[in-house]
KEFIPA-542574 format. One record per residue: residue in three letters; x, y, z of N, C-alpha, C in turn. Coordinates in steps of 0.1 Angstrom, whole numbers, padded with zeros to 4 digits, always signed. Last residue first. Layout:
AlaXYZXYZXYZ;...
***
This chain:
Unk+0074-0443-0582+0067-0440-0595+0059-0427-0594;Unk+0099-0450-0564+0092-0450-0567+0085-0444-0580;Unk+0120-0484-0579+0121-0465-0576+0105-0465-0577;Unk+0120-0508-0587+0127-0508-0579+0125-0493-0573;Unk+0104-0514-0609+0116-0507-0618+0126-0508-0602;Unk+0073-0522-0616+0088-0526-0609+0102-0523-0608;Unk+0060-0508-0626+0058-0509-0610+0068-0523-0604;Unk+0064-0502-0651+0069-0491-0638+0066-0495-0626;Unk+0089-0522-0670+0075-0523-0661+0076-0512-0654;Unk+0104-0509-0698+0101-0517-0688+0087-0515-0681;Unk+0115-0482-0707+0120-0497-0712+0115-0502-0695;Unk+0105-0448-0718+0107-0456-0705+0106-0468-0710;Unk+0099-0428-0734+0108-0433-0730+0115-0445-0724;Unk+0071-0423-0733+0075-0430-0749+0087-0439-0746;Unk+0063-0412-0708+0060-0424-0710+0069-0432-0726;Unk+0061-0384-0711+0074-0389-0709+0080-0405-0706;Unk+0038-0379-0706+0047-0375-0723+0062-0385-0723;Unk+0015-0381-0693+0029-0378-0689+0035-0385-0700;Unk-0012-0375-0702-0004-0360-0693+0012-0367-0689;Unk-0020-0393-0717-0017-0384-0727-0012-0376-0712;Unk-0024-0418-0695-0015-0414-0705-0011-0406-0710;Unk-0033-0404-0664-0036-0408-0679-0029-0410-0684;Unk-0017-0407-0633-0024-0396-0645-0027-0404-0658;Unk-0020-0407-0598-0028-0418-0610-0031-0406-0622;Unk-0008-0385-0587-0007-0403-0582-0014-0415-0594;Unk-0018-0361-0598-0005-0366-0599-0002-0377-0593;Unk-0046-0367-0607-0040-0374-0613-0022-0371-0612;Unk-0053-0357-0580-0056-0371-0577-0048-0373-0593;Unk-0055-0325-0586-0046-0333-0580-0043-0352-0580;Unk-0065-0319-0614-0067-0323-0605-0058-0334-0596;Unk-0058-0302-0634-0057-0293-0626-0063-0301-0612;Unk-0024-0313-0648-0038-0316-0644-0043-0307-0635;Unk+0002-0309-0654+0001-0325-0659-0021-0322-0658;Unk+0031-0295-0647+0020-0290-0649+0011-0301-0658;Unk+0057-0300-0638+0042-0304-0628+0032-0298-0630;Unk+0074-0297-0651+0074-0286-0643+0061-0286-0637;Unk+0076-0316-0667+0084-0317-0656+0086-0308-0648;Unk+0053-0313-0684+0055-0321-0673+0063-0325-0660;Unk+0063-0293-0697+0054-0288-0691+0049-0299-0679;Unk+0078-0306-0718+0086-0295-0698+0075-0294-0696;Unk+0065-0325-0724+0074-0329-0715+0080-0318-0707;Unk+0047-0302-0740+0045-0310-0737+0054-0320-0726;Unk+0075-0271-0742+0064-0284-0753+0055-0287-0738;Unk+0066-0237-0733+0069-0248-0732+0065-0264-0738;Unk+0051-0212-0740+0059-0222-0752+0070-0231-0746;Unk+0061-0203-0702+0055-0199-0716+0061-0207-0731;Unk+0068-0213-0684+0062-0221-0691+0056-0218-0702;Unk+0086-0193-0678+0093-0208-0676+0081-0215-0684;Unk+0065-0175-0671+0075-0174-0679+0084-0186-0684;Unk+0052-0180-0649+0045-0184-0661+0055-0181-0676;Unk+0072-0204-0632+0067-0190-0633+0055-0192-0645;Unk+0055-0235-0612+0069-0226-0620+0061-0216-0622;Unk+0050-0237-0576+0045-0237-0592+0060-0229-0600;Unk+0070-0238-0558+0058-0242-0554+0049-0248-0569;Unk+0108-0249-0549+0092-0241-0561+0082-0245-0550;Unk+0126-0265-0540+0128-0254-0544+0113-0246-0554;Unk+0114-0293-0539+0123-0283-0530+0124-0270-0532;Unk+0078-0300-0547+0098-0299-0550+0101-0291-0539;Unk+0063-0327-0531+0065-0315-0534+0080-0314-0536;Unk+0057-0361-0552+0063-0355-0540+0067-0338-0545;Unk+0044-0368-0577+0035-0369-0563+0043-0360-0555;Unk+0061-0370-0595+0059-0360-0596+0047-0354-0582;Unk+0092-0381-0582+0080-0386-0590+0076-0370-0586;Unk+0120-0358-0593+0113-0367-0585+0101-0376-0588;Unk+0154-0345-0602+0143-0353-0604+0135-0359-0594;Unk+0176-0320-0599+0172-0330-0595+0154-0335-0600;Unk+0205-0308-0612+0193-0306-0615+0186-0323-0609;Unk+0232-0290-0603+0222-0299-0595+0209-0295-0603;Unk+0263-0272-0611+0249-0275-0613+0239-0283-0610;Unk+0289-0265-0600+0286-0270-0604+0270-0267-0604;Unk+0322-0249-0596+0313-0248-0600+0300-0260-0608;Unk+0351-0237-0578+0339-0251-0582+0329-0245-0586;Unk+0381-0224-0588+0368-0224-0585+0359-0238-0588;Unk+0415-0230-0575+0404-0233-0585+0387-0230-0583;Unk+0435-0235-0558+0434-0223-0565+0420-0223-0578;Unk+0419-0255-0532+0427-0257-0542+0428-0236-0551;Unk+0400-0265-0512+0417-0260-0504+0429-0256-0520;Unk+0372-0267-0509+0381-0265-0517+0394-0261-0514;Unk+0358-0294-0487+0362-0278-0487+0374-0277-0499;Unk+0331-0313-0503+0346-0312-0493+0351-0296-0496;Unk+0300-0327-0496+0307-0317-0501+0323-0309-0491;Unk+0293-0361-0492+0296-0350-0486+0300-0336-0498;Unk+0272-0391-0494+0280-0380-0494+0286-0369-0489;Unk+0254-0419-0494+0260-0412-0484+0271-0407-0493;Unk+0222-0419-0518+0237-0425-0515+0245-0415-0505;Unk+0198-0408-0514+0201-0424-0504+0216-0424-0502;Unk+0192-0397-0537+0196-0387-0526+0193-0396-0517;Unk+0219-0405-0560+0203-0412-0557+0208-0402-0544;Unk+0236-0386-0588+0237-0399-0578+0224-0400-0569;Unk+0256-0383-0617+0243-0386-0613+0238-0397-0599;Unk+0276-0361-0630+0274-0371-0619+0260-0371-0617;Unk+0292-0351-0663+0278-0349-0651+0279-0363-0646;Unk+0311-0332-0681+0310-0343-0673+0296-0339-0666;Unk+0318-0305-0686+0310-0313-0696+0305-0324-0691;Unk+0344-0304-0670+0337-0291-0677+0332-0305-0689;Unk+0356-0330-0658+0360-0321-0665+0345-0316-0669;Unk+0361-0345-0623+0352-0349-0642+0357-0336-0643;Unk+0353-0370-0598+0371-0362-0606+0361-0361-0617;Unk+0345-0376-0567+0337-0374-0580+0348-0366-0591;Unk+0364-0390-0545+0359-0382-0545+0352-0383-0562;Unk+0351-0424-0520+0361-0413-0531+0351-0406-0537;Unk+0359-0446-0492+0350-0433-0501+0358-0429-0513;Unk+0361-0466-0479+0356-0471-0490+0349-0454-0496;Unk+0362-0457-0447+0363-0463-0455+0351-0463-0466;Unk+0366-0416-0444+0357-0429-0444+0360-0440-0453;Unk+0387-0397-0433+0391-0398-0444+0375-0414-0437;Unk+0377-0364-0426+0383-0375-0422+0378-0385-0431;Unk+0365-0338-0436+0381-0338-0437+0386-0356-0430;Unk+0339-0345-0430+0341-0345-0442+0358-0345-0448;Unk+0323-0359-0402+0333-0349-0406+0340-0351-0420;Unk+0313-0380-0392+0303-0372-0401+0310-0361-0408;Unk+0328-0415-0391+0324-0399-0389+0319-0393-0396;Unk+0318-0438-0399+0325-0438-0388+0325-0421-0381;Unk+0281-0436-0412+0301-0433-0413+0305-0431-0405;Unk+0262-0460-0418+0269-0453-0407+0278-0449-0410;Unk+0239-0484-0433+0255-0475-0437+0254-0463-0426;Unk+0226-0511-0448+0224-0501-0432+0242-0498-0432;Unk+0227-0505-0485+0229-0516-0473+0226-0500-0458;Unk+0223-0492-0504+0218-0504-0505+0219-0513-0495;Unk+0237-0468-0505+0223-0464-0504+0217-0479-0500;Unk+0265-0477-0511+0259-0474-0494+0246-0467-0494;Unk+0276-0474-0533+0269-0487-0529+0265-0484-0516;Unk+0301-0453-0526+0295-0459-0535+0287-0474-0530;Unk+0302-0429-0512+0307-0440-0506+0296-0449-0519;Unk+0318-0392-0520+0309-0403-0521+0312-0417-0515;Unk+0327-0359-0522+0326-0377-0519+0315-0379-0515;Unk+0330-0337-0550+0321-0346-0541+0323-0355-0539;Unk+0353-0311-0545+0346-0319-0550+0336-0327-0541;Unk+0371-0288-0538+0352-0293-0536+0351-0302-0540;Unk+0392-0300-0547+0392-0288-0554+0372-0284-0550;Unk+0405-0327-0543+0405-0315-0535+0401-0301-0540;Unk+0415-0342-0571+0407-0347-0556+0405-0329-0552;Unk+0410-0332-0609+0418-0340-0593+0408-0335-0582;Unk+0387-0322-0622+0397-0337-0629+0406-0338-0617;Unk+0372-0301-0625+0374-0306-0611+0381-0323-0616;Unk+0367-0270-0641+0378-0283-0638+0381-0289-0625;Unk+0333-0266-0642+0346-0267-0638+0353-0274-0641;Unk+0306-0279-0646+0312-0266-0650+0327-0263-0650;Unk+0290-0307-0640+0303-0300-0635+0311-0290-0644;Unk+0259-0311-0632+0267-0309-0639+0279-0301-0637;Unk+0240-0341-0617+0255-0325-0614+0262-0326-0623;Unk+0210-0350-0607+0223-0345-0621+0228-0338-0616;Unk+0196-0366-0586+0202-0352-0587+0213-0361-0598;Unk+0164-0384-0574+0177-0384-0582+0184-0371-0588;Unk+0145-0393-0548+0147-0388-0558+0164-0390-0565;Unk+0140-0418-0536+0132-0409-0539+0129-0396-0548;Unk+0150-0450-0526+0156-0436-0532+0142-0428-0540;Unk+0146-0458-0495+0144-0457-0504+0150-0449-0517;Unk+0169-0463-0468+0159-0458-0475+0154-0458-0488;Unk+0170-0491-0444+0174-0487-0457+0165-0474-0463;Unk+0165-0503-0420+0177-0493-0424+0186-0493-0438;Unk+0147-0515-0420+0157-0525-0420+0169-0515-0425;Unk+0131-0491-0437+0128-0505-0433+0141-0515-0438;Unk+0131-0452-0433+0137-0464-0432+0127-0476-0435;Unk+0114-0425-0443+0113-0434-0435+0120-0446-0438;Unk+0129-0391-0442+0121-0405-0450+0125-0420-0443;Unk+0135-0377-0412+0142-0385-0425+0132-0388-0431;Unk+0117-0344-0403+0127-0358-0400+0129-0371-0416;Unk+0136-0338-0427+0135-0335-0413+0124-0336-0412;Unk+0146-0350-0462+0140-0340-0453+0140-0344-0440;Unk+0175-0356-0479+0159-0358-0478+0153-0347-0467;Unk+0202-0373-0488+0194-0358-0491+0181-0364-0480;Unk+0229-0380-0461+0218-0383-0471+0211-0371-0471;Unk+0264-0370-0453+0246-0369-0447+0243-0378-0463;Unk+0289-0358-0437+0286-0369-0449+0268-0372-0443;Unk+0292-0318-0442+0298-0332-0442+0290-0343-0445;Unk+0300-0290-0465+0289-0302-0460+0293-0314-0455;Unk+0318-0260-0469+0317-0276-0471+0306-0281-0463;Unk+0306-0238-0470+0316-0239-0481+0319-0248-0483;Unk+0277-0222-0468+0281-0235-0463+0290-0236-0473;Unk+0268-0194-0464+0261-0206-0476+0266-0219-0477;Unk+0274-0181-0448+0262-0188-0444+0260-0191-0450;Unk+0306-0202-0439+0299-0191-0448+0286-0193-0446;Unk+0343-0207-0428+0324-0213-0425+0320-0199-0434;Unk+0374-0216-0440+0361-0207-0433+0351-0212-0434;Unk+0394-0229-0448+0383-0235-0448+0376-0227-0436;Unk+0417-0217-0458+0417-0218-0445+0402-0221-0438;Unk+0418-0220-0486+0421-0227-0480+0419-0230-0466;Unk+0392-0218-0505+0390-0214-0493+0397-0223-0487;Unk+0382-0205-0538+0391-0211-0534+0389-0210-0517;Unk+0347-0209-0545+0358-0203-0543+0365-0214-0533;Unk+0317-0228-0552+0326-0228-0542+0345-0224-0545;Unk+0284-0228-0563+0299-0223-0564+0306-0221-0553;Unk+0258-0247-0571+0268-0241-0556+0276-0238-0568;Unk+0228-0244-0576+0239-0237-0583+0246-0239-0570;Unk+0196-0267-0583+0205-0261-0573+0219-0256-0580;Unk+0166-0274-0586+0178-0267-0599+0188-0259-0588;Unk+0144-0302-0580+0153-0290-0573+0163-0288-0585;Unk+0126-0320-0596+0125-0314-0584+0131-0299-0574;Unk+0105-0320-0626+0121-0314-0620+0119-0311-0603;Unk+0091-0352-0620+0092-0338-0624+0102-0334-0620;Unk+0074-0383-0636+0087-0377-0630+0084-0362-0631;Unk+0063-0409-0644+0057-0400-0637+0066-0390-0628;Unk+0082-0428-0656+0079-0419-0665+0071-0404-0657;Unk+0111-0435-0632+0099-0442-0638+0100-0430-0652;Unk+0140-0434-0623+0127-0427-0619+0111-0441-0624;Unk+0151-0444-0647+0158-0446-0632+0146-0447-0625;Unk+0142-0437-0674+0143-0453-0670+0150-0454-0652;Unk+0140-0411-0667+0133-0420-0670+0134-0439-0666;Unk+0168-0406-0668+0158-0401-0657+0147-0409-0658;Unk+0174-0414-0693+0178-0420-0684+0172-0417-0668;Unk+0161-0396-0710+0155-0408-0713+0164-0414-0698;Unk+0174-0369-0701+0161-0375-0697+0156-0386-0696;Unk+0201-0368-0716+0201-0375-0700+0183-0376-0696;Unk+0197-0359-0738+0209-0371-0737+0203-0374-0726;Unk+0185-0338-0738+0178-0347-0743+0188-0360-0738;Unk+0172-0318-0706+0184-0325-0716+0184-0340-0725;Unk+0151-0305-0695+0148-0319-0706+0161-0318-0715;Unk+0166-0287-0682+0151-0288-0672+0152-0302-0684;Unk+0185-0270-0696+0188-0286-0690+0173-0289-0682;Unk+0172-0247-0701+0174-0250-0709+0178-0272-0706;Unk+0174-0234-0670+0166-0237-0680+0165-0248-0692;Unk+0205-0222-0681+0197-0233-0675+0187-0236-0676;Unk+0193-0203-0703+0207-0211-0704+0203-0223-0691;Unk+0176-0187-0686+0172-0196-0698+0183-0206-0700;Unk+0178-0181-0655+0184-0176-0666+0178-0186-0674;Unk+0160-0184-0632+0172-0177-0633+0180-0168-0646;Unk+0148-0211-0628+0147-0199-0635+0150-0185-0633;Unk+0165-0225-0626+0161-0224-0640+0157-0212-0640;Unk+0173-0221-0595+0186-0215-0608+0173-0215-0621;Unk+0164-0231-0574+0155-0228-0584+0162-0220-0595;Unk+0189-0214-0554+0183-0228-0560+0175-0220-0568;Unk+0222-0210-0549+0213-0206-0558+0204-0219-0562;Unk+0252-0210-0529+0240-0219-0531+0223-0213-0534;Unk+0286-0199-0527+0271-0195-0534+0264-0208-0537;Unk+0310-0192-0509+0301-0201-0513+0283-0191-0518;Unk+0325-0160-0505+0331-0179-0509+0322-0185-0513;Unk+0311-0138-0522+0308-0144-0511+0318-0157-0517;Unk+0289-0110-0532+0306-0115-0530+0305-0122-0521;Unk+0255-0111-0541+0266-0099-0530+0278-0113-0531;Unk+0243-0111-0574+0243-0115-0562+0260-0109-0553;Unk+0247-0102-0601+0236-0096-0594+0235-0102-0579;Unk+0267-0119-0606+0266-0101-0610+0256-0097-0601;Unk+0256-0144-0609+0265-0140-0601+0269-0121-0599;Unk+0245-0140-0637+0236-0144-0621+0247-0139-0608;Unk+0265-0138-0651+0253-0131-0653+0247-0133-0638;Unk+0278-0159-0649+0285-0146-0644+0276-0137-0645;Unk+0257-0182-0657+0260-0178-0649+0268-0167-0638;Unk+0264-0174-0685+0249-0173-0677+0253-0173-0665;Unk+0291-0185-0689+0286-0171-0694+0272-0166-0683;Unk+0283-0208-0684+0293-0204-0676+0288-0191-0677;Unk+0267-0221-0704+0262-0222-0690+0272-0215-0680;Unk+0283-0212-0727+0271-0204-0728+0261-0206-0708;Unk+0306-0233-0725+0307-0220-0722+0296-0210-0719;Unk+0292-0257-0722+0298-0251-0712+0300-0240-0711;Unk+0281-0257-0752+0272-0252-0740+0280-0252-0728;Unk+0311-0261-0761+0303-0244-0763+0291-0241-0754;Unk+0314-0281-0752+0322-0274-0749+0316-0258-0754;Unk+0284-0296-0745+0299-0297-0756+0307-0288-0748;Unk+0278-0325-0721+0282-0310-0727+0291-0307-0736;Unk+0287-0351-0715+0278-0352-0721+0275-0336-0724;Unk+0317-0362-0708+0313-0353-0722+0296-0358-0727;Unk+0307-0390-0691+0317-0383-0696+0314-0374-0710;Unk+0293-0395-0658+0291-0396-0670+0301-0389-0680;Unk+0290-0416-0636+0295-0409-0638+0298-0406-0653;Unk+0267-0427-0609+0274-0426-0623+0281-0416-0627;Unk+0253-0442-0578+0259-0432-0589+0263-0434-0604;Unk+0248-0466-0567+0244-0454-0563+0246-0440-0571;Unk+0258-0492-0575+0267-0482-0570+0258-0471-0569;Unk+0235-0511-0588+0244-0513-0578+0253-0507-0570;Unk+0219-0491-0603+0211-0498-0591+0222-0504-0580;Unk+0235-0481-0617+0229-0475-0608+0224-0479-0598;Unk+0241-0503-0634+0251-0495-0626+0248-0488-0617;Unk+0216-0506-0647+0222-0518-0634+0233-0514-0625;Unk+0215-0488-0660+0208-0485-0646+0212-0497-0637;Unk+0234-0489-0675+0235-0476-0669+0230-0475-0660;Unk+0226-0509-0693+0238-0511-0684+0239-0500-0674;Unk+0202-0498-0703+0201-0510-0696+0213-0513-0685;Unk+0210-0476-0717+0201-0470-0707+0202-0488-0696;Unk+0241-0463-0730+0237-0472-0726+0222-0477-0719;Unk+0240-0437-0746+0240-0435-0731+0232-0451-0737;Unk+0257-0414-0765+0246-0422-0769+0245-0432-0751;Unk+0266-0376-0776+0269-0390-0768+0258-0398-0766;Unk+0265-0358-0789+0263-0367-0796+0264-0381-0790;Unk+0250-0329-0776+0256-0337-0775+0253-0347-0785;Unk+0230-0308-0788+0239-0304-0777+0251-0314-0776;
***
């Protein structure tokens, strides 16, 4: 799919210290195309709308799918995560042009929040943890500001962070927005403070959210995968689709041979700083 070779030591001290990454030409240009294609396919069958927020996308179409163990970017899920990891959430926004920034009940912009649930994940010394980790793959041309993109406040998972406002059109110190081209993927901690900005541009957004978790925490979007998704699945999707044991106690404590995805991983997992 790609030939790009991914630093994993420098990539996570980056992570660890900015909350994000930004990654360049990790899609060729033909799987952009074949994830675009797939997509007008999905979009065909759903009703006309400025914003579209499609979760559980994998299984949707195969062509996604297909990123559930991107080989370029797993090993790095790995070394962020630990090895005890699963796909957590396969989220699709698309966001049409909307200068006059209308509201949609699929939300056209988001202002500046953290991921997690209601009520929050629990703080100490007003910090959260990071718990899970979202890939965005960016389908689009989103190489300038204003086109949806995503701000971000880089390094603000690591300190007690408040944004002066919650409002996404006002401008917070020390933010900027995520600029990448069709092939690009952002990878950011659902700690780090973001927002999703209203597209005011002639361009469509399109991007892809494949998020990671340990495999202890329920996903967002599923309960169990299909049995289609797992049919002739290897050994690592079948892990990342939390299929590891039929006893629960080994998603907190599994064996070796159930998480595959141990070959990967450079280091100690009970120190890596994430949970496991």
């Amino acid at each position: 799919m790609t030939a790009v070779s991914l630093d994993l030591q420098a990539l996570s001290q980056q992570f660890q210290e900015q909350g994000y990454l930004l990654l360049r030409d990790i899609l060729t240009p033909e799987k952009v195309e074949r994830l675009n294609a797939a997509i007008d396919e999905i979009l065909a069958q759903e009703p006309d709308t400025l914003a579209h927020n499609l979760y559980n996308s994998v299984e949707r179409h195969e062509e996604i799918a297909s990123l559930i163990d991107e080989p370029t970017l797993l090993p790095l899920m790995v070394q962020l995560l630990g090895y005890n990891i699963q796909l957590h959430i396969s989220h699709l926004t698309i966001r049409k042009p909307n200068p006059q920034d209308e509201k949609t009940a699929t939300h056209s912009f988001i202002h500046w929040h953290q991921d997690g649930p209601h009520p929050q994940f629990p703080k100490i010394g007003g910090l959260t943890s990071t718990y899970y980790i979202k890939t965005c793959y960016i389908l689009s041309d989103m190489s300038e500001p204003d086109r949806g993109n995503t701000k971000i406040i880089p390094g603000s998972h690591n300190k007690p962070f408040q944004p002066e406002s919650q409002n996404v059109d006002d401008t917070v110190q020390g933010e900027l927005q995520i600029c990448g081209k069709p092939g690009d993927v952002f990878v950011f901690a659902q700690n780090l403070w973001h927002a999703g900005a209203p597209n005011r541009s002639p361009f469509t957004r399109r991007q892809l959210f494949l998020g990671y978790s340990p495999i202890w925490m329920r996903p967002i979007d599923y309960r169990t995968a299909s049995d289609k998704l797992l049919e002739n699945a290897t050994p690592i999707r079948k892990q990342l689709l939390g299929v590891i044991d039929d006893n629960p106690f080994k998603y907190y404590v599994p064996e070796e041979s159930m998480v595959p995805l141990k070959q990967w991983f450079q280091g100690d997992a009970g120190n890596s700083g994430y949970p496991q």
